[in-house]
C-alpha positions in Angstrom: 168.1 228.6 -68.6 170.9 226.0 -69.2 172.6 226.6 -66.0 168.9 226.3 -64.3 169.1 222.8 -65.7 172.3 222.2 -65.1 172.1 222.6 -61.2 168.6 220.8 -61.6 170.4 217.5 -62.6 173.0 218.2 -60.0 170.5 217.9 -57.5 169.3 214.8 -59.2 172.7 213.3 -59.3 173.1 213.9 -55.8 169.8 213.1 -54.3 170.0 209.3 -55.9 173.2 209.3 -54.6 171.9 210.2 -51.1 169.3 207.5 -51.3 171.7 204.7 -52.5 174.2 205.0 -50.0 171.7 206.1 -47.0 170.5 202.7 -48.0 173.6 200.7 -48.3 174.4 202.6 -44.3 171.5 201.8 -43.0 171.9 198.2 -43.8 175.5 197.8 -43.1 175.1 199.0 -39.4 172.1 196.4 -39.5 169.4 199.3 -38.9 167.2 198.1 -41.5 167.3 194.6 -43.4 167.5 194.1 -47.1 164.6 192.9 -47.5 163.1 195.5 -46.2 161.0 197.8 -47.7 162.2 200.8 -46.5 165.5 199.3 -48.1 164.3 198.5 -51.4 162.6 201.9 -51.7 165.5 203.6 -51.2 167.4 202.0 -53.9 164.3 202.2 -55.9 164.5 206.0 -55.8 168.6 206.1 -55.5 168.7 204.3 -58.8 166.3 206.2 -60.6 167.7 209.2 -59.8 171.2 208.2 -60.9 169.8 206.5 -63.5 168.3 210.4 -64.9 171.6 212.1 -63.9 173.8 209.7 -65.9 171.5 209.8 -69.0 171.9 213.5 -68.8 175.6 213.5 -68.4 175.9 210.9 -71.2 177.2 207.9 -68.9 176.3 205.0 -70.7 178.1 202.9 -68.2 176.4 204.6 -65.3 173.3 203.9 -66.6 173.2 200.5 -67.6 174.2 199.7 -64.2 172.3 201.6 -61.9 168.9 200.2 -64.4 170.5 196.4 -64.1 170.3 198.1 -60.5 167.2 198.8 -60.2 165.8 195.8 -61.9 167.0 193.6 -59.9 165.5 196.0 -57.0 162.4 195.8 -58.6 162.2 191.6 -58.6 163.2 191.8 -54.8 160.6 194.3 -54.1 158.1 192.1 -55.4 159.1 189.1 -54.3 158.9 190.6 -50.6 155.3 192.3 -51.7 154.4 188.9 -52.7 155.5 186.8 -50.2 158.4 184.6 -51.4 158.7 183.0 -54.9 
């Protein structure tokens, strides 16, 4: 059962990784804006994700960032939902 869970939050680790830097691609090769929502989601997810695999692994560094991350994701996300603050 360990190793089940083990590979469980390697797939974690690696599908927030997917998401963060499909995002930061997309965006450097101007194919979506950051602003965008499809933008924001992706970090959205990418950090949550990361955010899980590094509390697993113990990576307090890791995980402080990535939910400094995501806050900050969060605050842009509604500031685009809402219309400008």
């Amino acid at each position: 059962m360990e190793v089940i869970w083990k590979y469980k939050m390697e797939l974690v680790g690696w599908t927030g990784a997917s998401f963060s830097l499909g995002a930061y691609s997309l965006n450097s090769l101007n194919i979506i804006g950051s602003q965008s929502i499809a933008y924001l989601l992706m970090n959205i997810f990418g950090c949550f994700f990361l955010i899980l695999y590094a509390v697993s692994k113990k990576a307090h560094a890791s995980w402080v960032l990535n939910t400094i991350w995501l806050m900050m994701t969060l605050v842009a996300l509604v500031k685009v939902y809402v219309g400008g603050w």
